[in-house]
N, C-alpha and C positions, 0 to 999 in steps of 0.2 A: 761813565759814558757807555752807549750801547756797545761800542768796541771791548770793551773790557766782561762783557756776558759772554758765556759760552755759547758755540755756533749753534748749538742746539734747542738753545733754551731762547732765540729771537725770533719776534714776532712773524718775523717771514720764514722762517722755517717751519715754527711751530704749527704755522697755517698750513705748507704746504705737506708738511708730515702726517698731519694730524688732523686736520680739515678745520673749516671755516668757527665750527662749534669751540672748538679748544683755544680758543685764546678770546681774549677779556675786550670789554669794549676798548679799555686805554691800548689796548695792542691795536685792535681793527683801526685808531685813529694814529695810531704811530706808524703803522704801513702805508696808511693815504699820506701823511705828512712828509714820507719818507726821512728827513733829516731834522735834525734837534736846529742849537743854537750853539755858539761858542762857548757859552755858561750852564745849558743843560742836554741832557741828550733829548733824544726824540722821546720818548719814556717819559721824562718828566715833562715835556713840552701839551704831553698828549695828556697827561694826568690835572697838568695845571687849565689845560681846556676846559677837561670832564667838572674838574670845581668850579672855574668859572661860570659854566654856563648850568651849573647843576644836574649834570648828566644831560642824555641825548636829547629829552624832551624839549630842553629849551635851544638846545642846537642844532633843530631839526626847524626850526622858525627864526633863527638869526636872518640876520644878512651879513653883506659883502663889508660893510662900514664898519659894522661892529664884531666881526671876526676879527678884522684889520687892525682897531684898538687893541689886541692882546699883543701882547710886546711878545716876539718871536714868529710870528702869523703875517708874511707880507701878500699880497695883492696873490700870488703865484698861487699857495697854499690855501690860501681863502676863495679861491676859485674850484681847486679840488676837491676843499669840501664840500663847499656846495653841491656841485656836482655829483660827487655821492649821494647826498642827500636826496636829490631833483631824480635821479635815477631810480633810488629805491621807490619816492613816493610814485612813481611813474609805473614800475613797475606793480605795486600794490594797489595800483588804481587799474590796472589794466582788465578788461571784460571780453569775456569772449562770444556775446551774443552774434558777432559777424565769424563764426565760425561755419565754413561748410560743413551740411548735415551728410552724411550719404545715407539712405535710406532703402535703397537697389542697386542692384547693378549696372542700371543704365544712368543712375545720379554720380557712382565712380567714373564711369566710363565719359559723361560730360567733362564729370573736374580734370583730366588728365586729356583729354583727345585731342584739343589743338597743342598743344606741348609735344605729346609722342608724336603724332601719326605722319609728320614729313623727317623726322631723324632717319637718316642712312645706316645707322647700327642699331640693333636691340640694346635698348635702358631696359633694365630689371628697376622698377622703382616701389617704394613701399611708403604704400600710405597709415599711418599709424592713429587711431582712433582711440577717444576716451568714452565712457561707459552710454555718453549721448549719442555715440554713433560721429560727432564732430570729429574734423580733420585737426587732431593736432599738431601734425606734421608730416612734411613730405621729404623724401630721400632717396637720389637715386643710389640706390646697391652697386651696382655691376654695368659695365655696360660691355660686349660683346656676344658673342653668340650662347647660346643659354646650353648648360650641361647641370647635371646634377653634383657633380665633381665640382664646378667650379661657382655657382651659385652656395655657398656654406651657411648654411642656421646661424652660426654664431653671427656672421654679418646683419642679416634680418632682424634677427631676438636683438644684438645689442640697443640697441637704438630703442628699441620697446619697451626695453627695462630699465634704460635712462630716463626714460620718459612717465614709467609707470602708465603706459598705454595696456587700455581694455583689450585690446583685439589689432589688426591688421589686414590690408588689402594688399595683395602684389600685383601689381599691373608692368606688363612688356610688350614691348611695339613688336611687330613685324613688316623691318623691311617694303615688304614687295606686300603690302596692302592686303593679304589673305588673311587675315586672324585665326584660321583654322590651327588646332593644338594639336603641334608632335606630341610624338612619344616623350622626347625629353620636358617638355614642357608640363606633361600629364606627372610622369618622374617625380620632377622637382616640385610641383601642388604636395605631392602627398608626403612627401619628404619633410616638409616647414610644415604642413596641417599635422604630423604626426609629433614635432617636435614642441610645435607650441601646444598640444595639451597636455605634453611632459612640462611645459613651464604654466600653463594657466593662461595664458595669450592665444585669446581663438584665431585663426586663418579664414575669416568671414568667406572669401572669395580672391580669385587671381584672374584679372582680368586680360585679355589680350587683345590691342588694341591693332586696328588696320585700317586702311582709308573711310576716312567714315564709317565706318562700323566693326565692331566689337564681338567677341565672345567671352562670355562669362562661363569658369571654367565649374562652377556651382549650379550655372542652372543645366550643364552639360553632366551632373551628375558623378563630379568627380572627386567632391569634397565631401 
């Protein structure tokens, strides 16, 4: 029984030890399953699937009925997998032609202007871009008043290199609707434009956003 494997050597450790690559498909189906049967552990439960159904291909087109027929597989379990299943094909089907392009500085300064420009504190937020210039995502960093001190690279980069993102955009409100750049705000540009060509992550631009209107801290000749 899985109780009797060392704590090391189970499929939930091994994953989280050792990441998603290191354990076997009967593992990935003995995690979802969570629990065997009174006559097999989850291990054999997950292995006598994988023969049943002759590996994933055909258990990636079952249904609810015919999971159910496998003795140990009730309604609860045969939902979960499915569901696995419905997730992965979901995600592998996913397209990202509705991705925002930015293409200037005033195409950033649309995607983010009605979000910033009525907040009562400065968001530090970063828009993270892949080799198309599309937004792959957005992320507010920090939010209070901006120093060089307290805005840190590591915050910015992480997320970049989770992401294996091309490049980056920082955009920060200001308050009281002047987007004109302090000193500390000019500061912190060159801070993250210096650090991401130490990583390969360009800093396209840092935009600062104020009541309806913007300055771009690139075309102010600062990056």
């Amino acid at each position: 029984m899985l109780r009797d494997v060392p704590q090391n050597d189970r499929p939930r450790e091994r994953f989280i030890q050792n990441g998603p690559q290191s354990v076997s498909n009967q593992e990935l189906l003995a995690i979802l399953l969570g629990t065997g049967t009174k006559e097999e552990s989850v291990l054999q439960l997950a292995n006598r699937l994988l023969v049943y159904f002759e590996g994933l291909r055909m258990l990636k087109d079952t249904s609810l009925e015919e999971l159910m027929a496998v003795k140990g597989i009730g309604k609860a379990k045969a939902v979960q997998l499915l569901a696995s299943v419905e997730l992965g094909r979901r995600i592998h089907n996913l397209t990202f032609e509705d991705r925002y392009v930015i293409r200037s500085p005033e195409d950033g300064a649309k995607y983010v202007m009605e979000e910033l420009r009525f907040l009562s504190q400065e968001h530090f937020v970063c828009l993270y871009l892949n080799t198309k210039n599309q937004v792959m995502h957005k992320q507010t960093v920090f939010i209070g008043s901006l120093n060089a001190s307290i805005v840190h690279p590591r915050e910015v980069f992480k997320e970049a290199l989770r992401r294996s993102a091309a490049s980056l955009i920082c955009v920060h409100n200001h308050p009281s609707g002047d987007p004109t750049p302090s000193r500390e705000d000019i500061e912190v540009t060159r801070r993250l434009v210096e650090c991401g060509r130490m990583l390969g992550i360009e800093v396209l631009d840092h935009l600062i956003i104020g009541e309806k209107k913007y300055v771009s801290l690139k075309e102010k000749g600062y990056l």
